[in-house]
C-alpha positions in Angstrom: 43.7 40.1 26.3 47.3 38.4 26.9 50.2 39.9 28.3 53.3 38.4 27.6 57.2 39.7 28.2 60.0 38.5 25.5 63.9 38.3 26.0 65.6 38.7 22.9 69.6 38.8 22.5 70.2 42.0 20.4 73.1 44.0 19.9 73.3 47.4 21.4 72.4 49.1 19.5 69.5 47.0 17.5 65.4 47.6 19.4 65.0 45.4 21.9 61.1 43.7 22.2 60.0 43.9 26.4 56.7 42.7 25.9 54.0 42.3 23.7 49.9 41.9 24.5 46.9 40.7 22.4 43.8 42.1 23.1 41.3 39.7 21.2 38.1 41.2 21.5 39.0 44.0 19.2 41.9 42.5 17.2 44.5 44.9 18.2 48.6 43.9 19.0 50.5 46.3 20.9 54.6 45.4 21.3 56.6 47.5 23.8 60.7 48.2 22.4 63.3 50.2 23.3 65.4 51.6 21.0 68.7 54.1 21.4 67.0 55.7 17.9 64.2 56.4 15.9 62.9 53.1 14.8 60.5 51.6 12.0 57.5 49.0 12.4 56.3 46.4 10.0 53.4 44.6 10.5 52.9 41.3 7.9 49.8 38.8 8.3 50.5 35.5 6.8 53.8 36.9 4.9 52.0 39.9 3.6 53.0 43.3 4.2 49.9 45.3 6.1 50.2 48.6 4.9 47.5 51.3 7.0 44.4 51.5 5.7 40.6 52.2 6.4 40.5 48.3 8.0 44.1 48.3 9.3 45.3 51.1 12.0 49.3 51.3 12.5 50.4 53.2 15.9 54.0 53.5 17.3 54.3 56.3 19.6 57.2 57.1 23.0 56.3 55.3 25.9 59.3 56.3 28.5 61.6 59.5 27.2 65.4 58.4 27.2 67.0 57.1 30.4 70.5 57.1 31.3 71.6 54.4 28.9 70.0 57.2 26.0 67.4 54.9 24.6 63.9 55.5 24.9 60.5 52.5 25.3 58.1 52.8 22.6 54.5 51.1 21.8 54.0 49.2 18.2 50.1 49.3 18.2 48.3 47.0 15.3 44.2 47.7 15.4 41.8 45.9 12.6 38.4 46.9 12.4 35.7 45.2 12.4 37.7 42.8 14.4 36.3 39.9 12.1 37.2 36.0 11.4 40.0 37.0 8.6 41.7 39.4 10.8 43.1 36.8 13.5 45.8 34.5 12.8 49.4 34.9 12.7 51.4 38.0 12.8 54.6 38.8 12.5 56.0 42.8 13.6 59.2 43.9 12.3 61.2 46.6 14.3 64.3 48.4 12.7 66.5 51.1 13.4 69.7 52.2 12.1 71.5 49.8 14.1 69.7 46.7 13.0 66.6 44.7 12.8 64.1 43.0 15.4 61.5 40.3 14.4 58.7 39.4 16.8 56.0 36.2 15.9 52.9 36.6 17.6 49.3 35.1 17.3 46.9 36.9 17.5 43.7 34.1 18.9 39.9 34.1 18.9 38.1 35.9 21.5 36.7 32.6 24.0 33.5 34.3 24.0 33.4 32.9 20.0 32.1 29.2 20.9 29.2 27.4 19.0 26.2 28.5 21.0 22.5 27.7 21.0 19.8 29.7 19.5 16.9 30.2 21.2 14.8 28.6 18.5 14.4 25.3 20.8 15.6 21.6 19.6 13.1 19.7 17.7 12.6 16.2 17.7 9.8 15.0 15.3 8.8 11.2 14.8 6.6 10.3 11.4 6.2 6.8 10.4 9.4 5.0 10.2 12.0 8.2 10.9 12.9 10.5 13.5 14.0 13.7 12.8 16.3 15.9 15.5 17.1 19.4 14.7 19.3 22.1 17.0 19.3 25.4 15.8 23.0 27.1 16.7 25.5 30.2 15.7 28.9 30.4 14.9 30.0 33.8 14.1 33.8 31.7 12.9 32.8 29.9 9.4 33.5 26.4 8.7 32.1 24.9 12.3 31.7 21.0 12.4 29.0 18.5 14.3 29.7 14.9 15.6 26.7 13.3 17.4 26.7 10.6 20.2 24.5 8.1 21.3 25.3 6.2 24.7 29.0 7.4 24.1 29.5 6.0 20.5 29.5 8.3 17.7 26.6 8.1 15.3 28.4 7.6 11.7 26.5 8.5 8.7 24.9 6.0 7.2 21.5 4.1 5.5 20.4 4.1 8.5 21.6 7.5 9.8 21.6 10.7 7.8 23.9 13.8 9.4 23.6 17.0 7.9 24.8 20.6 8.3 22.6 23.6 6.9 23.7 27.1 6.8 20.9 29.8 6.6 18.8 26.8 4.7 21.3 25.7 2.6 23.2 22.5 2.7 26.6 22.5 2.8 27.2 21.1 -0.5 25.8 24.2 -2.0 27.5 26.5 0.4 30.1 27.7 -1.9 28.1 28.6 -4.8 26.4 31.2 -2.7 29.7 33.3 -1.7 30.4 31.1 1.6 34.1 31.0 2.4 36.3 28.6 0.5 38.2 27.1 3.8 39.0 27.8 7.0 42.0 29.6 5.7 42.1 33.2 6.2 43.9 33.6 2.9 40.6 32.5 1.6 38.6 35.7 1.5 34.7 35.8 0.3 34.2 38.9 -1.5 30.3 38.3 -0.8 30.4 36.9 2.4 29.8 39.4 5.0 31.9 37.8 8.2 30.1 38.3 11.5 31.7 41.0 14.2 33.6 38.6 16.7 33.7 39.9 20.2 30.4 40.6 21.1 28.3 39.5 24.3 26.6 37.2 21.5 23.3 38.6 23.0 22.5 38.8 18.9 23.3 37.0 16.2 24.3 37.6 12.5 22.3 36.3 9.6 25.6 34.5 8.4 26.0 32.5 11.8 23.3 30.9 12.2 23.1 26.7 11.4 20.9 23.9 11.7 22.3 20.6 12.7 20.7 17.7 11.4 20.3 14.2 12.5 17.8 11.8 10.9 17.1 8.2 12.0 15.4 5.7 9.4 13.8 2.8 10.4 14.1 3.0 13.8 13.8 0.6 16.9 13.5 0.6 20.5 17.5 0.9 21.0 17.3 3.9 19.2 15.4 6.6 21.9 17.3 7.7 24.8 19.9 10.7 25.0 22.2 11.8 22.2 25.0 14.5 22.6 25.7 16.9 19.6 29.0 18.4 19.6 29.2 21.6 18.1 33.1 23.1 17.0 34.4 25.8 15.4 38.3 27.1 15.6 38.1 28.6 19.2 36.9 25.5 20.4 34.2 22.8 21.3 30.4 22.7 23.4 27.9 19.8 23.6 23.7 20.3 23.9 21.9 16.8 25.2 18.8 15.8 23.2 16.5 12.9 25.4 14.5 11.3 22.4 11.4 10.1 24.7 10.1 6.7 23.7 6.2 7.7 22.5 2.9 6.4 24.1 2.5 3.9 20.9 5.5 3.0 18.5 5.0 4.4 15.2 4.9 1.3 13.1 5.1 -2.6 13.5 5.3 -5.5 11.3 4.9 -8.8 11.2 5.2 -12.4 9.0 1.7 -14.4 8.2 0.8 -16.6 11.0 2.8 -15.0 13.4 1.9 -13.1 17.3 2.7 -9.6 17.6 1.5 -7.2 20.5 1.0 -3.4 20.1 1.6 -1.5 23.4 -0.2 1.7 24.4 1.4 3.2 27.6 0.1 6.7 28.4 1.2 8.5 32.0 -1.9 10.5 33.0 -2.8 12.6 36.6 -6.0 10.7 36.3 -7.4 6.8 36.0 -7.9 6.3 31.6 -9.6 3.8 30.1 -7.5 2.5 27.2 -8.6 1.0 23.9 -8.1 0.5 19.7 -9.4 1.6 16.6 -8.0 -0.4 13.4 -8.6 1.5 10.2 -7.2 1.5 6.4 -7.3 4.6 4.3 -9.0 6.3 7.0 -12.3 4.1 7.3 -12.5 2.6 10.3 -12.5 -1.9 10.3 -13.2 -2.3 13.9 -13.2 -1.2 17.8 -10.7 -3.5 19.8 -10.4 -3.6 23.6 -7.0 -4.5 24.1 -5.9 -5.5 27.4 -5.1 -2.8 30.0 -3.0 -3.4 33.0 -2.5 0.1 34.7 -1.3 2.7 32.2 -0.7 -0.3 29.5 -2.9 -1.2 27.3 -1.4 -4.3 25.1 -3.3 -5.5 22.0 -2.5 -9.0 20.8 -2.9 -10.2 17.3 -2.5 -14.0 17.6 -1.9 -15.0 13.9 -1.1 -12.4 11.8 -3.3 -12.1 8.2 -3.4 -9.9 5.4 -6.3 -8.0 6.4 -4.8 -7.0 10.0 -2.5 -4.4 7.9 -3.3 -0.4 9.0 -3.8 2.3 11.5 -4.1 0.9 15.2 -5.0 4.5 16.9 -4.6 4.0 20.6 -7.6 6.4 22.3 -7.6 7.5 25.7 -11.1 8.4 27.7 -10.7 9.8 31.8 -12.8 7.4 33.3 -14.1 10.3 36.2 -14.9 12.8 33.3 -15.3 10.7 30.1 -13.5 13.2 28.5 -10.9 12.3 25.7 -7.1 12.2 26.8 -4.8 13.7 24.2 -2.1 11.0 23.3 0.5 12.9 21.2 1.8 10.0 19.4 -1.4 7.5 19.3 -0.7 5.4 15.7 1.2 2.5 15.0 1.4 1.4 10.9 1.1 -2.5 11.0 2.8 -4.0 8.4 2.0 -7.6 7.4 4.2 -9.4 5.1 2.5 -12.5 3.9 1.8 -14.8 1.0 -0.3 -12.8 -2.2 -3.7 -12.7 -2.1 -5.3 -13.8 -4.9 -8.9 -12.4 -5.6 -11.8 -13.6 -7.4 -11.0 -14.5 -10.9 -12.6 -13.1 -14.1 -13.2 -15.6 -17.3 -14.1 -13.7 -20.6 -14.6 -16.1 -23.7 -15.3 -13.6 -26.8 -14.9 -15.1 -30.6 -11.1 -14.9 -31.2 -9.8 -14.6 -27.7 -10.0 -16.8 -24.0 -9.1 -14.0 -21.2 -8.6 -15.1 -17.5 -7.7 -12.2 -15.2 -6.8 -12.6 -11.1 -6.5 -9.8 -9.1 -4.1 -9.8 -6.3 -2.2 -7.9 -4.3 1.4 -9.2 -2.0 3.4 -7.6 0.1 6.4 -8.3 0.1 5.9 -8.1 -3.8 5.7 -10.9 -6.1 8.8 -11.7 -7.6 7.1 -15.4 -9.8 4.5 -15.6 -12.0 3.4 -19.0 -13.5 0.4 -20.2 -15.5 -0.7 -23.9 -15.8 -2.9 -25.6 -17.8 -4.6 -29.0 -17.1 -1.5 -30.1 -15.5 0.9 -28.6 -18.0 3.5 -25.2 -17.5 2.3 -22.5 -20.2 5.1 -21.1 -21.8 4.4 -17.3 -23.1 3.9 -17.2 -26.7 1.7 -15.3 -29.4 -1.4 -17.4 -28.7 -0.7 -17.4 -24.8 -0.1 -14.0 -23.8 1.3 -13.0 -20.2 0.6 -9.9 -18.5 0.8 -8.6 -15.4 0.0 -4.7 -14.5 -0.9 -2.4 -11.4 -3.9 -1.9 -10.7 -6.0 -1.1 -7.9 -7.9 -4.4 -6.3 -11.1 -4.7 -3.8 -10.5 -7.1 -0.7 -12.5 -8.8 1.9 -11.2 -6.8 5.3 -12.8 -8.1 8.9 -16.3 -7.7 7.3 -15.8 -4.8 4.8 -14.2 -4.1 1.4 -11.3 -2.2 0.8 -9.3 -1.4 -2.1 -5.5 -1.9 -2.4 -2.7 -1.1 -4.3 -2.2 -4.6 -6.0 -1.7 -6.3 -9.7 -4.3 -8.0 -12.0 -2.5 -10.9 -13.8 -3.7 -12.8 -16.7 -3.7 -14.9 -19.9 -4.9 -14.1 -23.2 -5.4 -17.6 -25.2 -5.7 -16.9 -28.9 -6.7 -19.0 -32.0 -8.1 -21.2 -29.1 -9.3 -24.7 -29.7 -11.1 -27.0 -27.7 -7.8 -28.0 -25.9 -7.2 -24.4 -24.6 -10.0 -25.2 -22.0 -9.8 -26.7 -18.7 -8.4 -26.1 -15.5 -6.0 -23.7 -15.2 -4.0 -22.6 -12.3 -1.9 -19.5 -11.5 0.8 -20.1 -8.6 2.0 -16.4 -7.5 5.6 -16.8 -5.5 7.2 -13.9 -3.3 9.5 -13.9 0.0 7.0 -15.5 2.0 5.8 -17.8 0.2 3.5 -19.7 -2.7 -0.3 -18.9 -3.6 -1.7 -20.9 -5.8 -5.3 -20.6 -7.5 -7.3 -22.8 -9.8 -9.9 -21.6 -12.7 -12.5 -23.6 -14.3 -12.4 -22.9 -17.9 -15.5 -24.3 -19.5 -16.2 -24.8 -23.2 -19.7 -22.4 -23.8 -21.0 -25.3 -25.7 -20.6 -28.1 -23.6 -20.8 -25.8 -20.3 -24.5 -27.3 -18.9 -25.4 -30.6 -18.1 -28.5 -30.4 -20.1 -29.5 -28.0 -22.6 -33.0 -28.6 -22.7 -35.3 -30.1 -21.1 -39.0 -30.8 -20.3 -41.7 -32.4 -17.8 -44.9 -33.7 -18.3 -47.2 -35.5 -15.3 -49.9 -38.1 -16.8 -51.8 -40.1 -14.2 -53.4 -43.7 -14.9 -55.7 -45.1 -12.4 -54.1 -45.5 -9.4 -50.5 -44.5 -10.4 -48.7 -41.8 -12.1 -46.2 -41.2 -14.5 -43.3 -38.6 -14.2 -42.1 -38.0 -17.5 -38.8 -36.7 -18.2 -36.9 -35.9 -21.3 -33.7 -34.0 -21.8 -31.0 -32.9 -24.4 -27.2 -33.0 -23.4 -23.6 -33.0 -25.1 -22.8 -35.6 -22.3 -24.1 -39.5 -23.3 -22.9 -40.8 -20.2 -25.8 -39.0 -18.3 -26.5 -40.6 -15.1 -30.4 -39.9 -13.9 -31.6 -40.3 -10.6 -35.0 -39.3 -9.0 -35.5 -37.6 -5.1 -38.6 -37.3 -3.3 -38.0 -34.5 -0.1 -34.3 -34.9 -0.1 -34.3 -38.8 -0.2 -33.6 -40.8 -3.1 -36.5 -42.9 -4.7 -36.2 -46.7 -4.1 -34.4 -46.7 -1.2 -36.5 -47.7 2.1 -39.6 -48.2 -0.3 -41.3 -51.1 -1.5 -39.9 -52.6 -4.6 -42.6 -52.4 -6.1 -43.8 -48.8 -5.1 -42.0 -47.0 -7.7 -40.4 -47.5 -11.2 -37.8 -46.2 -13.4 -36.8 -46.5 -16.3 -34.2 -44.2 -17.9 -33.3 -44.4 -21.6 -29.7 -43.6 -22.0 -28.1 -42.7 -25.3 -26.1 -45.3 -27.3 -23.9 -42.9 -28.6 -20.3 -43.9 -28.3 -17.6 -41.7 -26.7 -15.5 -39.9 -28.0 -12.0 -39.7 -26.2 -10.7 -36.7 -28.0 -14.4 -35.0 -26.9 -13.5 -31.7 -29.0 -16.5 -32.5 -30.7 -19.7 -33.3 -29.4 -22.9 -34.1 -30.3 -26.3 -33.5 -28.9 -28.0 -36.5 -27.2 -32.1 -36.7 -26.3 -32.6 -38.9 -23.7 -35.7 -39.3 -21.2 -36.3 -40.5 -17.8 -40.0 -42.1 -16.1 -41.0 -42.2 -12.7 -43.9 -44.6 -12.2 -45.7 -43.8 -8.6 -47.8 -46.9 -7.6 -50.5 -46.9 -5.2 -50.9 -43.0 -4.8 -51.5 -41.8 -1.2 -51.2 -38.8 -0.1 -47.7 -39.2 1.5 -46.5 -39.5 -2.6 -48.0 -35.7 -3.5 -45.2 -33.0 -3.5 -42.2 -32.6 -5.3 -39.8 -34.9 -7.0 -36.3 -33.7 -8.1 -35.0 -35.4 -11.4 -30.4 -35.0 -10.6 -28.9 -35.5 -14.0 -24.7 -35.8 -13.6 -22.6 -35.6 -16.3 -18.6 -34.5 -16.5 -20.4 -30.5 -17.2 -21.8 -31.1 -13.6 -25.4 -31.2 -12.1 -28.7 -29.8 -13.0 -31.7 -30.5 -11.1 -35.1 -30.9 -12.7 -38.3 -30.9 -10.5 -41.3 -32.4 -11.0 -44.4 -31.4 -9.4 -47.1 -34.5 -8.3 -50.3 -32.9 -7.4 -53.4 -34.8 -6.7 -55.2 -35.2 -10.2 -57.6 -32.9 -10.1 -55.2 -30.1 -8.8 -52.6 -29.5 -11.9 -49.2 -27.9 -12.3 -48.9 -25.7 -15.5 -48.8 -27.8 -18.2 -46.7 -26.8 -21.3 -48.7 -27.6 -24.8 -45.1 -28.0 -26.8 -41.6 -27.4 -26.7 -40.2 -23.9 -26.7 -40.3 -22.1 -30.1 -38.0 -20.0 -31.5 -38.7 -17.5 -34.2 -35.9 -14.9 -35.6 -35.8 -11.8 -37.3 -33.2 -9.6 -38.2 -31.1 -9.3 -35.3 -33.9 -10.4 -32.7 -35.1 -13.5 -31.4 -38.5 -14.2 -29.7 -38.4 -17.6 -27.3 -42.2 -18.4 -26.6 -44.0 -21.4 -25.0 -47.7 -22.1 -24.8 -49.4 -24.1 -21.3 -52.5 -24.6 -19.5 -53.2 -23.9 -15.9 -56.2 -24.7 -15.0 -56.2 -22.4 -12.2 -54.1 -19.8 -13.8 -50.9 -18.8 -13.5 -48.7 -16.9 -10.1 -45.4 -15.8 -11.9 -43.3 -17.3 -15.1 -39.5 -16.6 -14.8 -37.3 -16.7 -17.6 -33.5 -17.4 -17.2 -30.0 -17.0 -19.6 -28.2 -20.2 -17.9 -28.1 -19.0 -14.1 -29.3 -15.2 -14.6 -33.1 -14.5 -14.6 -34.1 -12.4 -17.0 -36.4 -9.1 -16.5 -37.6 -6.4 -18.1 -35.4 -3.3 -16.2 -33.4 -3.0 -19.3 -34.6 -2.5 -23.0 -32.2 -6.1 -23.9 -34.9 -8.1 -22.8 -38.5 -7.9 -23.0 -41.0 -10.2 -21.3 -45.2 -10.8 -22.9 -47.3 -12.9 -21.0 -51.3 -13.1 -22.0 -53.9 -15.3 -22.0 -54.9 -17.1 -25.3 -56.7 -20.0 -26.9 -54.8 -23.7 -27.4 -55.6 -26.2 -29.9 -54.8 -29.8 -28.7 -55.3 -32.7 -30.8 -56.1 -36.1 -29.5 -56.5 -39.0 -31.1 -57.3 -37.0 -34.3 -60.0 -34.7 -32.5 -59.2 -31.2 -32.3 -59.9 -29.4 -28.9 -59.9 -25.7 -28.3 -58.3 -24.6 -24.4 -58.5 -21.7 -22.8 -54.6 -21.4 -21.7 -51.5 -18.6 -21.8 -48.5 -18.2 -23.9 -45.3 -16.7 -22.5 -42.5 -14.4 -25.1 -39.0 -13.5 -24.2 -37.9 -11.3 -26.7 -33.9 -11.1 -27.2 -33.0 -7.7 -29.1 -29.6 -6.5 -30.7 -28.3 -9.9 -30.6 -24.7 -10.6 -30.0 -22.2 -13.7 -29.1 -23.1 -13.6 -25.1 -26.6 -13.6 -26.0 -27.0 -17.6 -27.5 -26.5 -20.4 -25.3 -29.7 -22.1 -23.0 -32.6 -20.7 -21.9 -35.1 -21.5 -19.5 -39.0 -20.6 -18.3 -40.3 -21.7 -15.1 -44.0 -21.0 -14.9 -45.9 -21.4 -11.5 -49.2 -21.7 -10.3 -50.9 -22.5 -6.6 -49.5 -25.7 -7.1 -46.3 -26.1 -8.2 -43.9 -25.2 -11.1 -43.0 -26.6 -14.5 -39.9 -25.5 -16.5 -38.5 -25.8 -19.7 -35.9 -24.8 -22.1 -34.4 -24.3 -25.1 -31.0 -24.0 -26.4 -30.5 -20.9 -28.4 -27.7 -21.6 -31.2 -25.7 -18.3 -33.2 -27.0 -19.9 -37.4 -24.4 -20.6 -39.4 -24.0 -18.2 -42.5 
């Protein structure tokens, strides 16, 4: 309520205003006049006449009866009901008589109780990953109120960083006026659908329509962030403040670091009792490893010395009470590491299929890649329609501390068409992003010219005192370089001259530079062992090099009475239809342990119908010097069925006994139709 007396010059006869009071908690105005004759009141709210109506009570009645100057004191009285926002404002009262006219301006304010005031729904403050989130719950009962928050006495300003909003019953403000809100703050401005709250009240309740959430949202936060913010709430009658403390957690949410670089992750957890801290490092929820940390008191610091790709994930700090060996709750126990580093470049893939050379390398980089390039023997590959580019997501499989764990990464790759013998090679792929360069390098090998040797075959012979290691092979490479190893040493050297002899018959063929072309070469290789003793028996390893590589070759030397398998012939091959049968016929005279067959590197066995296996015993002509003898012996089948381009290429059987091993092989070739 206010009380306040006027002094107005008037004429005689004209009313004359004493005083008027306010009376704010149930909008009413009453104006004390005197007038020497009956008089008539106006009332107009923002320059509109109020006329008396269900909302709008108008009063004048005789204070004081006429004194001795014959004029009497009377009270104006104004009332609105339900003393709501819209009703307060300015007013203005109008007094006439007969005599003249008496205006009166008077403002009729908020009730004080009507500041912004807290709900008892209590302040949240909720930290997930990289954002905190700070919500206060408040009513208004005067429309339109406004926030500003602090931190350490600056205001917080919306921005990237920083988002501020304002939500009335759920809504945020920018849809407030589609759902009847109030246009403005000016009373002219009327909702028909909003239903204004009662003003007045001991605020002991609340209305639907005051209620507010106030909003603050920090993204990427840091250390200078936590502490103690103020939010100022204001509405027309005026202004309050509520304090927020945003506690720094036992473990910051996330961390990140550049390759190579140290970072520490910090535990700190304030318990009644003595805990033992420590770390568990995890990615998509399977655990990596268990790590110690270092604890000094309530600290536990973990140190990761050089920062790699594979320290990326969940650190979860756990807490155990040393007396009870209980766990310790930890409300905010994960950190997110974040490693930015160089791209990782996984195992390659090399498909070579009629009409098409595909390379494909995983990878996977964070920050991403933003440079792709493909090389080939030393030159830049441009893309074109014979050397197609791509690069897709795709989900990739990584080495991680000991286990393999998937990623979301990128396969990249090259598809080489109407290939020729130029299109293989080395190739790189160099992989650029923020960080840094990756580079990897992919072996490319022509199928035909992929092995050393393509077939091969051994045969021991023994004359008087000495024996003969016989050797002969079939390779696309002439220049062939043969040399013979006895337990990891190389024949000749720290040996009599005259102990052992070799003589290796290398192709004449000339070479050719442009090598798109090659032919096949025979060439053979004999070891003469002089002077047998038993030191000599064992095995002797024939190393043929060429520019395809290395292939290895042994030769078993028993004593001559104790054999190695002996193969009759070469391997045959026999087609039909779409199947090919690979079969070789030996002697053992003491039988046979196991006879592997192999497609290049890959042994070959009978699990799947593709390949099937015969081994039985049989009878062996062998003709010498023009005689014909029959030998007990054993013949060994690889069947190849449903033949297709993978399947040709070189094969090899290695057939063992109780002494030793011979192999041989035979290079299967697609016919030409």
């Amino acid at each position: 309520m206010s009380d306040r007396d006027v002094l107005l010059k008037s004429s005689d006869s004209a009313p004359v205003i004493q005083s008027y009071t306010t009376f704010t908690t149930n909008a009413t105005i009453v104006v004390t006049f005197i007038s020497r004759s009956d008089s008539e009141v106006e009332w107009y709210k923002d320059q509109h006449l109020l006329p008396a109506s269900h909302d709008v009570t108008i009063d004048t009645e005789r204070y004081i009866d006429k004194d001795e100057n014959e004029a009497s004191t009377f009270k104006a009285i104004l009332s609105r009901s339900p003393p709501i926002e819209p009703v307060y404002g300015n007013y203005k009262c109008i007094i006439r008589n007969d005599a003249g006219i008496t205006e009166l301006y008077i403002d009729l304010d908020f009730p004080n109780t009507e500041l912004p005031i807290l709900l008892s729904t209590p302040s949240t403050v909720e930290m997930n990953d990289d954002v905190i989130t700070v919500s206060i719950h408040f009513d208004s009962n005067i429309a339109h109120p406004t926030i500003s928050w602090y931190h350490n006495n600056v205001q917080v300003e919306a921005s990237e960083q920083y988002r501020l909003t304002l939500d009335w019953n759920g809504m945020n403000s920018s849809d407030w006026l589609s759902s009847g809100y109030p246009l403005s703050e000016s009373l002219l401005n009327i909702s028909d659908t909003y239903q204004y709250p009662t003003l007045g009240s001991d605020r002991t309740s609340t209305h639907p329509n005051a209620n507010y959430k106030a909003t603050l949202t920090i993204s990427k936060f840091t250390s200078e962030h936590f502490g103690s913010y103020r939010l100022f709430l204001k509405n027309l009658v005026g202004t309050t403040s509520h304090v927020i403390d945003i506690s720094m957690p036992e473990v910051f949410p996330y961390a990140t670091c550049d390759q190579g670089e140290t970072i520490q992750l910090v535990c700190n957890v304030t318990s009644c009792s003595d805990v033992s801290l420590s770390w568990i490092h995890s990615v998509d929820d399977v655990v990596i490893r268990k790590l110690p940390g270092n604890q000094d008191g309530t600290i536990n610091t973990l140190t990761i010395p050089t920062c790699m790709y594979s320290d990326a994930g969940i650190y979860t700090c756990v807490g155990t009470d040393k007396e009870t060996g209980s766990a310790v709750v930890i409300n905010h126990d994960k950190t997110t590491l974040t490693v930015r580093s160089i791209a990782v470049l996984l195992e390659p893939n090399v498909t070579i299929e009629s009409r098409r050379i595909l390379i494909e390398v995983p990878f996977f980089a964070k920050p991403s890649a933003h440079r792709i390039t493909w090389y080939r023997n030393g030159e830049r590959i441009s893309p074109s329609k014979d050397d197609v580019i791509e690069t897709e997501q795709r989900y990739v499989d990584a080495p991680v501390h000991g286990t393999i764990n998937q990623f979301s990464g990128h396969m990249t790759s090259i598809s080489v068409f109407s290939f020729t013998a130029q299109s293989f090679g080395r190739y790189k792929v160099t992989i650029m992003n923020e960080i840094g360069s990756s580079e990897q390098y992919i072996d490319v090998k022509n199928p035909m010219y992929a092995n050393p040797v393509i077939f091969s075959d051994t045969r021991v012979t023994y004359d008087a005192g000495s024996a003969l290691l016989s050797m002969t092979f079939t390779s696309y490479y002439p220049e062939s370089c043969v040399k013979w190893y006895l337990r990891g040493i190389e024949v000749g050297e720290n040996h009599p001259a005259d102990k052992y002899v070799i003589q290796t018959n290398s192709s004449n063929q000339v070479i050719d530079s442009d090598q798109s072309v090659r032919k096949k070469v025979a060439m053979s290789s004999i070891l003469t062992v002089t002077c047998l003793t038993e030191e000599d028996y064992g095995i002797y390893e024939a190393v043929i090099s060429n520019h395809a590589g290395k292939t290895v070759i042994p030769v078993r030397l028993a004593e001559h009475r104790l054999a190695i398998p002996e193969l009759v012939s070469e391997l045959l091959t026999n087609r039909t239809n779409s199947t090919v049968t690979l079969s070789g016929s030996f002697l053992s005279t003491s039988g046979y342990r196991k006879i592997k067959w192999f497609k290049g590197d890959i042994e070959l066995t009978n699990i799947t119908s593709k390949y099937d296996v015969i081994n039985e015993a049989t009878d062996i002509e062998i003709s010498t010097n023009g005689e014909t003898v029959v030998k007990s012996g054993f013949i060994t089948r690889l069947r190849v069925t449903s033949l297709t381009d993978q399947d040709y290429g070189l094969y090899r059987v290695q057939i063992y006994n109780e002494f030793g091993m011979t192999d041989s092989s035979v290079m299967l070739d697609k016919e030409c139709t």
